[in-house]
Structure formats: C-alpha cells, structure tokens
C-alpha positions as CSV (number, residue, x, y, z in Angstrom):
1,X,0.0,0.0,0.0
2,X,1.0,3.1,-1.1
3,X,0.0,7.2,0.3
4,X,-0.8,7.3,-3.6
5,X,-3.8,5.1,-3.3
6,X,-5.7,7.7,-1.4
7,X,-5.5,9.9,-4.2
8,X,-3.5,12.8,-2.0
9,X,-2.2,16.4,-4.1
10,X,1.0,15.9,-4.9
11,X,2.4,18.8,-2.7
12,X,1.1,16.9,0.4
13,X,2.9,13.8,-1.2
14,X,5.9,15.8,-1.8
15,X,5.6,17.1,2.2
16,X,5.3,13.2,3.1
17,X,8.6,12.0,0.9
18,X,10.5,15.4,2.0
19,X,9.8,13.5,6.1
20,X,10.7,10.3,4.6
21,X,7.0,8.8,5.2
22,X,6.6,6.5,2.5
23,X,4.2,3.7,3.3
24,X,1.1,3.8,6.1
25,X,1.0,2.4,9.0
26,X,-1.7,-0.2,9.5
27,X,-3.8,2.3,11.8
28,X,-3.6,5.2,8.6
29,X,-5.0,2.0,5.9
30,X,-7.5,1.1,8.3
31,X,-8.6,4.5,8.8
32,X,-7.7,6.8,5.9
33,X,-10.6,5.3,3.8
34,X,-13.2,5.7,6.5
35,X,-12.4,9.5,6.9
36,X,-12.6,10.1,3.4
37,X,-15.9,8.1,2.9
38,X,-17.2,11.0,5.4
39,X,-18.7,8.3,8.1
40,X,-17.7,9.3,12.0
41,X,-14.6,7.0,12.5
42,X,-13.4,5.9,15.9
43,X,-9.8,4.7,15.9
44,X,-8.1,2.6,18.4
45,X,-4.4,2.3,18.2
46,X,-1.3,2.4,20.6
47,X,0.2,5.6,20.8
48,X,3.3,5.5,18.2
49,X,1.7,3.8,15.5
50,X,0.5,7.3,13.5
51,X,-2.5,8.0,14.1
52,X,-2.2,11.5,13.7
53,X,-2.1,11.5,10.2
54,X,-4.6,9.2,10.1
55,X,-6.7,11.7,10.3
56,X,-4.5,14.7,8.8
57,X,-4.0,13.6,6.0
58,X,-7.7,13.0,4.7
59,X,-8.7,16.0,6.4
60,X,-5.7,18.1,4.6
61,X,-6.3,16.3,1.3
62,X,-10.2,17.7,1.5
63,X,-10.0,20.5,2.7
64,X,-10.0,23.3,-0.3
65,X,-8.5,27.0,0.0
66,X,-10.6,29.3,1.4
67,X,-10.5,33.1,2.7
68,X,-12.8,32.2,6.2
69,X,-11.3,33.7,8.9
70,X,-13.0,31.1,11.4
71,X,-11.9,27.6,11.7
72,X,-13.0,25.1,9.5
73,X,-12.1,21.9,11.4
74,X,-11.3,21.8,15.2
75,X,-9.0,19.1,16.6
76,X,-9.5,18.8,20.6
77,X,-6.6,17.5,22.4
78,X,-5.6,17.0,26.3
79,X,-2.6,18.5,27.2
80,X,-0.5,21.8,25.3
81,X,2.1,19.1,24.6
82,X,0.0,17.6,22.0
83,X,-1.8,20.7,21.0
84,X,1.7,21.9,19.8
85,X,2.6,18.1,18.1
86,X,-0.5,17.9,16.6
87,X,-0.3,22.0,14.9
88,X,3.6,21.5,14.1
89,X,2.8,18.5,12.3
90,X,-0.1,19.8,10.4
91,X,2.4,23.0,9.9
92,X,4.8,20.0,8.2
93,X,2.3,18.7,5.8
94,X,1.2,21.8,4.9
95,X,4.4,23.2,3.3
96,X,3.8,23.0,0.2
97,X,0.0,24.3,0.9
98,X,-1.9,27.3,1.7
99,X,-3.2,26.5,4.9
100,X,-3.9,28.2,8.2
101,X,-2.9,26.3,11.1
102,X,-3.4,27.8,15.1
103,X,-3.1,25.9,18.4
104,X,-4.3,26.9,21.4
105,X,-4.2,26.2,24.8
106,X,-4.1,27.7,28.7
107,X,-1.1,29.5,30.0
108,X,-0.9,31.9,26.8
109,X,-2.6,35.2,26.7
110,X,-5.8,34.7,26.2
111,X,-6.2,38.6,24.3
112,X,-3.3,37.2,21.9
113,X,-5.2,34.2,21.3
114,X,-8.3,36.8,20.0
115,X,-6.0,38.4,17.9
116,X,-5.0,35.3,16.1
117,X,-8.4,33.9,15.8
118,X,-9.4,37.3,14.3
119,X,-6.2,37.0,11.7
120,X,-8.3,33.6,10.5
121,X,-7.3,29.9,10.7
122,X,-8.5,26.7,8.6
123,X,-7.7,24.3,11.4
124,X,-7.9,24.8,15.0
125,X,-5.9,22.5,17.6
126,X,-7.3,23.3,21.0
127,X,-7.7,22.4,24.7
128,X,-11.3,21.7,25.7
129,X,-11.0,24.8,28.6
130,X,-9.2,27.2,26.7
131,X,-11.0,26.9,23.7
132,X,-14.7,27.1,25.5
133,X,-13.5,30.7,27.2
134,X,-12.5,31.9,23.6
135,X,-16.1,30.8,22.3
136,X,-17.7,32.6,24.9
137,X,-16.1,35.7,24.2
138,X,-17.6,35.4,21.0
139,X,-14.5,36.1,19.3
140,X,-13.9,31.9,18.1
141,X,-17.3,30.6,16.5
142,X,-17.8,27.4,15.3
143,X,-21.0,27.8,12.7
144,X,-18.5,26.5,10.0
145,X,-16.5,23.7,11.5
146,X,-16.6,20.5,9.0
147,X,-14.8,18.2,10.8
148,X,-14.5,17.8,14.5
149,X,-11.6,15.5,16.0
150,X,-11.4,14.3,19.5
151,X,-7.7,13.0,20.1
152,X,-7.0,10.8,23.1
153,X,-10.7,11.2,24.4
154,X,-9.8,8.9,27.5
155,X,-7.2,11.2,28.6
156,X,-9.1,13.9,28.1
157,X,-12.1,12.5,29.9
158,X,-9.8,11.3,33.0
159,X,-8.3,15.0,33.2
160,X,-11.9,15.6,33.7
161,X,-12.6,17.7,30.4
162,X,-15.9,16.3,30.1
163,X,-17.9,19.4,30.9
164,X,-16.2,21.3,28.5
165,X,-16.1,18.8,26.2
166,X,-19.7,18.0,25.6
167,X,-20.5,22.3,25.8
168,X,-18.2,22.3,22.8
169,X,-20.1,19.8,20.9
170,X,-23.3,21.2,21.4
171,X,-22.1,24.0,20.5
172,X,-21.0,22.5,16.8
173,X,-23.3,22.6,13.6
174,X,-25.4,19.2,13.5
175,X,-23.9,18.9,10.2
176,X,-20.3,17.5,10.6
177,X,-18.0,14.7,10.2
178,X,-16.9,13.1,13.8
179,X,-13.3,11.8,14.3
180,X,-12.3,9.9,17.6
181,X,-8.6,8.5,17.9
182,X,-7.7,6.8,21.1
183,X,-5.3,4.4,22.5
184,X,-8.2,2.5,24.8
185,X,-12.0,2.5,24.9
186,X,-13.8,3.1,28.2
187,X,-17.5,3.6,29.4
188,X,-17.5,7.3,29.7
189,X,-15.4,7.3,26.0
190,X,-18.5,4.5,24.8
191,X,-21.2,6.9,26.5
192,X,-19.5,9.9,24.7
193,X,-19.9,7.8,21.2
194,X,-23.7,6.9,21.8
195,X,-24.6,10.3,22.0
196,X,-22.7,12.5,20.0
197,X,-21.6,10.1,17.0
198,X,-23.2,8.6,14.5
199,X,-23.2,6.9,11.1
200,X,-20.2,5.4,13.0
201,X,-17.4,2.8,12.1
202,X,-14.8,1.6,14.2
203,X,-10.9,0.7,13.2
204,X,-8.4,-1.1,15.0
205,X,-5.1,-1.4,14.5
206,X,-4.4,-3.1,18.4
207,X,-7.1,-4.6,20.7
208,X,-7.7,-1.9,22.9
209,X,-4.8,-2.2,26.1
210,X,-2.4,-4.6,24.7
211,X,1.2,-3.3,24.6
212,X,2.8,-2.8,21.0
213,X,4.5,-6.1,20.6
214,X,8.0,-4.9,20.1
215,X,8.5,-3.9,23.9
216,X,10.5,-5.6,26.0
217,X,8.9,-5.8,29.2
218,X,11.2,-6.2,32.6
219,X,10.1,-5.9,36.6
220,X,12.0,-5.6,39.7
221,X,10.7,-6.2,43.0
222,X,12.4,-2.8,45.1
223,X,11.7,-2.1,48.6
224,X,11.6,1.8,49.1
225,X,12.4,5.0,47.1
226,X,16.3,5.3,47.4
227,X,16.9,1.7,46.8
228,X,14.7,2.0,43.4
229,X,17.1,5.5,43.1
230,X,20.0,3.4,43.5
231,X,19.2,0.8,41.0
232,X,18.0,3.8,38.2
233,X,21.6,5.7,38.2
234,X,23.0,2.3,37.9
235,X,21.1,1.5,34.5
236,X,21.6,5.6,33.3
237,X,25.3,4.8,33.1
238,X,24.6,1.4,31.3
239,X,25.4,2.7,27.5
240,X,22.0,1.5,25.8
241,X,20.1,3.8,27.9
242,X,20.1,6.5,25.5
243,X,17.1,8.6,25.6
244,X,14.5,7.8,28.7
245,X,11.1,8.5,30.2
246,X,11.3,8.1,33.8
247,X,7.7,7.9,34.8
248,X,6.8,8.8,38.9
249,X,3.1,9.0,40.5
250,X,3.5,12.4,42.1
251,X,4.9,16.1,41.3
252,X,6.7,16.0,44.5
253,X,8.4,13.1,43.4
254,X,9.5,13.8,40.0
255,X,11.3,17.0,41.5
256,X,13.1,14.9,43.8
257,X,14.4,12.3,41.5
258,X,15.0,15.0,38.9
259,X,17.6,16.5,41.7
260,X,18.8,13.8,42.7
261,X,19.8,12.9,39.3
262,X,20.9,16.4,38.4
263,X,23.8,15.4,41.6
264,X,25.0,12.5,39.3
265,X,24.2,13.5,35.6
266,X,24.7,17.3,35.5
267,X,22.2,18.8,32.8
268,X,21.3,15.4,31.4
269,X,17.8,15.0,32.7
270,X,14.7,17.3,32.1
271,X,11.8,17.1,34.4
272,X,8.0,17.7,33.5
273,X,4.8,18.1,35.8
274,X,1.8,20.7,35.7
275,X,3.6,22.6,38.3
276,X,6.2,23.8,35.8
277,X,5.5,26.6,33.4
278,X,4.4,26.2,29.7
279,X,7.4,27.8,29.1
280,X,9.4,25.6,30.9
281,X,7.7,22.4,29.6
282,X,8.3,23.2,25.9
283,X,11.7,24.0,26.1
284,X,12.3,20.8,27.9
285,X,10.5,18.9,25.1
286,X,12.5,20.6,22.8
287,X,16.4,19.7,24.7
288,X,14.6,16.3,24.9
289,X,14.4,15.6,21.4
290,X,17.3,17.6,20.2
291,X,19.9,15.2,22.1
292,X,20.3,17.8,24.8
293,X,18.8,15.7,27.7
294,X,19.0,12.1,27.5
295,X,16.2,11.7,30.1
296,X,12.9,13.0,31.3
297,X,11.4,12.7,34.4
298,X,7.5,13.1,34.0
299,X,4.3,12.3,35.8
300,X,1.5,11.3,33.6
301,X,0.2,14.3,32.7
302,X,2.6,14.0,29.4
303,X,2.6,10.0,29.1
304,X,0.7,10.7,25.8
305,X,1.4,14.3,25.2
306,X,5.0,14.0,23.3
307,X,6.0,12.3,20.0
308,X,9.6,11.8,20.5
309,X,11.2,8.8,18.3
310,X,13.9,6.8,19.4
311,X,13.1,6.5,22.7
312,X,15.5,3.6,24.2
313,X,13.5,2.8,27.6
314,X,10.9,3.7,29.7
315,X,11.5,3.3,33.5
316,X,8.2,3.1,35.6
317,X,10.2,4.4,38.9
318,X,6.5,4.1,40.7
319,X,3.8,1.8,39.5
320,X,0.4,3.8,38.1
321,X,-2.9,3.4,39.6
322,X,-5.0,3.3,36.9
323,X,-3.9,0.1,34.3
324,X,-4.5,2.2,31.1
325,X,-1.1,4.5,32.0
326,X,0.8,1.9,32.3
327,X,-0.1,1.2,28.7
328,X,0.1,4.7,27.7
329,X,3.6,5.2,29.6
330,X,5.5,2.2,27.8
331,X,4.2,3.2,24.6
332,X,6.6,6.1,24.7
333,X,9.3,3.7,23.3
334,X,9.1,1.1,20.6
335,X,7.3,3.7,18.2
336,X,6.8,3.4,14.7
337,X,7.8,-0.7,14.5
338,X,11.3,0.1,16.2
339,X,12.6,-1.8,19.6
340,X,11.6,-0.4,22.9
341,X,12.0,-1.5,26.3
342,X,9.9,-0.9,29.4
343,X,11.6,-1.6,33.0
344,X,9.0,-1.4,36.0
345,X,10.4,-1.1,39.8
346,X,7.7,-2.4,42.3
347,X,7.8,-1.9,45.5
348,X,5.6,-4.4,48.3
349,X,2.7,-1.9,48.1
350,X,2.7,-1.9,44.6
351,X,2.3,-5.6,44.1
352,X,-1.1,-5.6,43.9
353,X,-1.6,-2.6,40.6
354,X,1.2,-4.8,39.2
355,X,-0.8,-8.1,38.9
356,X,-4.1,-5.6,37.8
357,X,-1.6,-4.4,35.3
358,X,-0.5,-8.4,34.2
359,X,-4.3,-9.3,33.9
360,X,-5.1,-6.0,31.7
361,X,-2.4,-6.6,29.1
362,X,-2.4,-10.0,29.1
363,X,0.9,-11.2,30.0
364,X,2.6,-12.7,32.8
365,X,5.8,-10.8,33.8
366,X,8.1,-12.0,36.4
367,X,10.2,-10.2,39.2
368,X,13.5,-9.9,39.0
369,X,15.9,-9.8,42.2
370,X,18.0,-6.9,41.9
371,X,21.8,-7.3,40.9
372,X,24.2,-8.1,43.9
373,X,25.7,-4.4,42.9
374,X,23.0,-2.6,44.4
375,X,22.9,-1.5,47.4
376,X,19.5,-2.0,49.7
377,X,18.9,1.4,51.0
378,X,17.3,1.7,54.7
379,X,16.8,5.2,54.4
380,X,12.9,5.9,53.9
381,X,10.4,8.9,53.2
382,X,8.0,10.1,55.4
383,X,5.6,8.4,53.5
384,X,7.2,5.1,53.2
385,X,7.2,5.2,57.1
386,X,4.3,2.9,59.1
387,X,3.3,4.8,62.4
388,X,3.1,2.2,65.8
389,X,0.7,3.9,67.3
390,X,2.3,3.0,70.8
391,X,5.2,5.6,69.7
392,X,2.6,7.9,69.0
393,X,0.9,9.2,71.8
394,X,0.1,12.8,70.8
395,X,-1.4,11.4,67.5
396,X,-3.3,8.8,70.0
397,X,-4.9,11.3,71.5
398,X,-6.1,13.5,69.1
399,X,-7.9,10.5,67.7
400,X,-9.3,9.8,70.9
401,X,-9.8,13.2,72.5
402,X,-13.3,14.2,71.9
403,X,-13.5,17.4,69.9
404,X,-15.0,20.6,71.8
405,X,-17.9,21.8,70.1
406,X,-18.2,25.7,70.0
C-alpha cells in the first residue's frame, strides 16, 4: 500500500517524501478510507503507531483553500504538549500548501489568542478549557466547523474535560464529520460515542490495552524509594540507555528524583509536571528531542502528550494506579515498529496494581531480584514510614480526645 492510493495532491505527497513517510502504518489504511468516505470514524491504536495522520491527511487532502477567517475543522486535544505536536505536524504537511494552522491552549494570553483567531485559521488544535472561554467571548465561532476531532478522548475524559467537552459539541453545527482516535476504549469514552456520533465505524489497528508487541517488558521487586534510586543511576550509566522517560506517581516526586539525578548526571535529565511553566515544559520537550537531555522525568500528565522517536527505555520508577497509564507510559518507546524496552520497579505496596496491570495486558511478567551491585537502602520517606501507634501518643490522642464543640 501506497500514500498514492488515497488519491493525496502531490504537494502533500511531496511534504510526506521530504519526512521520509513512505508507506502507512496499519492504523492510517484502516482509517484513511473511513475518513474520506465522510462516516464518523473511531480509531483505536497504541500511541506511536500514527495516528495522527490518520486523520490529517484526509482532512488536509479535502480540505480546499478558502478566505474564512473562522476555523473550519477543530482538533481537541488534552494537554498543550500535544496541542503543539499535533499543529507543528499539520504546519509540516502543509508546506507545500496554503493552509492556516493555530493551536491553542491555557497558559498563553488569552487577548493574543483573540488576535490570532481574528487574523483567521482553517484548522484549530485546541484544549477543551481554553477553547470554551474563547467561544464565549464570541470572538472563536464554530458555525462553519466541518470536521471535529477528539484526540486521546480517554485522557481527556480522565483529566476531567468532560464538561467542557460535551459544551463544545453542542455548541457544533449538527452537520459535521466526527473523528475519535484513542489508545483505549472506556465507558465514559463508549457513553460519549452513543450520543454525540453517528453513522459510525470503528478501526483497530491493536485490541484496545495490549502493549505494541515490540517492547520488551522487565520488573523488579524494590523495597523503598532510594533503593529504586539506587538501582536507576545504575542502568543511566549502562550505554544502551540513551534517551528515557522516567515515569513517577506524584509532582513532589518527580522533582526529587530529577535532583537527585541532576547530583549524578549534571544537565542530562529534564523534568515535566503541571507545576512547571508552559514555558518551561516546551523547552524541555524541545532539549529532549534535540539530544540535549537524555532523560525526562515526567508524571503522567505527558505520558501521551509528546511524540519523541527513538526512545531507548521507559522506566516506571512508581507503578500507576489506573492500568490504562501503564499502557500509555510504555508506549513512549518502541514507536513506529522500532525496539523499545519498558523496565518497571515495584515496590511491596505496589504488588497488587502490578498483577491488575499483568491481567489488563495479558501477559505474565516476572520479578527480578535486583543485581548483587545494588545496594539495599534503609533510608525511607516520610511516606514510606508505618506509624506504631504506641510511639505515637500525641497522635493517640487526638484521635481519641473528643473534639470541643463551639
């Protein structure tokens, strides 16, 4: 299968060779022919396997030059992360095209934001809050939006973008074409379907939860934060750890090991959470995949936010509550049919999310004792830290003590 079956200009073609994209990925053939037949289209793949041009491509190849300053197809995203991916790539396909391309998000100046919707866009990549405000300002309308695309709908419903997300719909002209790309299907994604889609046909290119194949999957059983610190700076100076996600369940957390790292690597490793600026987060992006930092540390709020190839590992440092991220954070390595590995530390408390994790991807993996190198630390946090409540008397009586009522 060739990108010349689908009947694309030859200047998107020529943007496609010039990136060295030369055959679709089974996700874009699945696909690709459902957009263009104008049916809604629901497409489940692992993230890495392309399916943002699954549905840019179709949507560029259709969509004809025109002087409306409002947007004429809307792409919704979670994060700014992949409001920016999704715009530069459209930016990419469009070089050879006249095209209007504007992403938006929170953390920018919303009166800037006017301005640019006033200068006129064809297609608008947008946060669900950011991009609700600008509607009711009047300023962004949406009475001649073609095409509507939902990308990541999960994430976006477990950041808890729903309200905004269904006020934007209902907001839309009745008259559109629905796109929904997702790595996993859920109720609240299902519920989302049955009401707002229809007409609808469904591709997959991965039964929804199941790890790309090409991932090497490893575990270690670790008692306590620094022994699992320990254990990483040993693998960072092991020479096929070139480029790595270092996933951790808190904000706090990802700061620390980010320092602590910064001790041993100097400059070598980014971190990312909300807490850091927009600013901030793009430019680590940006070091990240320019070779400048071979590692990020990053709670999930980016676990599907950044495209970055050649990813050599992913290190789960803390084991994810929900068994979805666990899918989402490995699938930042082994993209686009290349290698990947995935190495998970789990700690006693964590045994149980690992076996929900085991039974949601279908595979038995097996703990590993550390190597004899490592050294077993006995230093804890606070948090790792069970109270006796018989050397706790103050806190015994507090629970005790009957509150005075005023």
């Amino acid at each position: 299968m060739s990108f010349e079956n689908y009947k694309l200009p030859k200047r998107l073609l020529s943007s496609l060779n010039e990136q060295g994209i030369t055959e679709p990925t089974p996700i874009q053939e699945k696909a690709i022919p459902v957009v263009l037949s104008g049916k809604d289209v629901i497409g489940v793949a692992q993230t890495g396997t392309g399916k943002t041009l699954a549905y840019l491509l179709p949507i560029i190849r259709d969509l004809k030059f025109s002087d409306q300053r409002q947007p004429r197809v809307l792409i919704l995203v979670p994060t700014r992360e992949l409001a920016v991916q999704v715009a530069t790539e459209v930016e990419r396909l469009t070089t050879h095209i006249s095209l209007r391309t504007l992403a938006i998000f929170g953390g920018k100046n919303i009166n800037t934001q006017k301005q640019q919707i006033q200068e006129g866009c064809d297609i608008l990549v947008a946060t669900p809050g950011r991009v609700y405000d600008l509607a009711m300002t009047g300023i962004l309308r949406f009475q001649f939006i073609q095409k509507l695309v939902i990308d990541e709908c999960d994430e976006m419903l477990n950041l808890g973008f729903k309200p905004q997300l269904t006020r934007i719909i209902e907001l839309l002209p009745a008259k559109r074409q629905n796109m929904m790309f997702s790595a996993t299907l859920t109720e609240d994604v299902d519920s989302l379907i049955e009401v707002y889609f229809k007409e609808t046909e469904r591709v997959f290119a991965a039964p929804s939860g199941t790890p790309v194949e090409q991932i090497e999957q490893t575990a270690y059983q670790i008692p306590n934060f620094y022994t699992k610190l320990n254990f990483l700076v040993d693998l960072l100076t092991q020479e096929e750890f070139e480029r790595s996600f270092i996933f951790v369940k808190s904000k706090q957390l990802a700061d620390k090991v980010q320092e602590e790292l910064e001790e041993r690597f100097p400059e070598q490793f980014g971190v990312l959470h909300s807490n850091k600026s927009q600013n901030y987060r793009l430019r680590m992006v940006q070091e990240f995949k320019e070779g400048k930092l071979i590692g990020l540390v990053a709670t999930d709020l980016v676990a599907r936010g950044i495209d970055i190839e050649d990813v050599s590992h992913v290190i789960n440092f803390d084991i994810p509550e929900q068994v979805e991220q666990y899918v989402h954070r490995i699938g930042r390595t082994g993209r686009m049919d290349k290698k990947g590995n995935a190495i998970s530390f789990v700690s006693e408390k964590e045994l149980p999310l690992f076996e929900n994790i085991q039974g949601f991807i279908k595979m038995k993996l097996d703990l590993q004792e550390l190597p004899e190198n490592i050294v077993v630390s006995e230093k804890l946090l606070p948090e790792e830290q069970e109270v006796n409540i018989h050397d706790a008397p103050t806190l015994l009586n507090l629970v005790h003590t009957p509150q005075r009522k005023e």
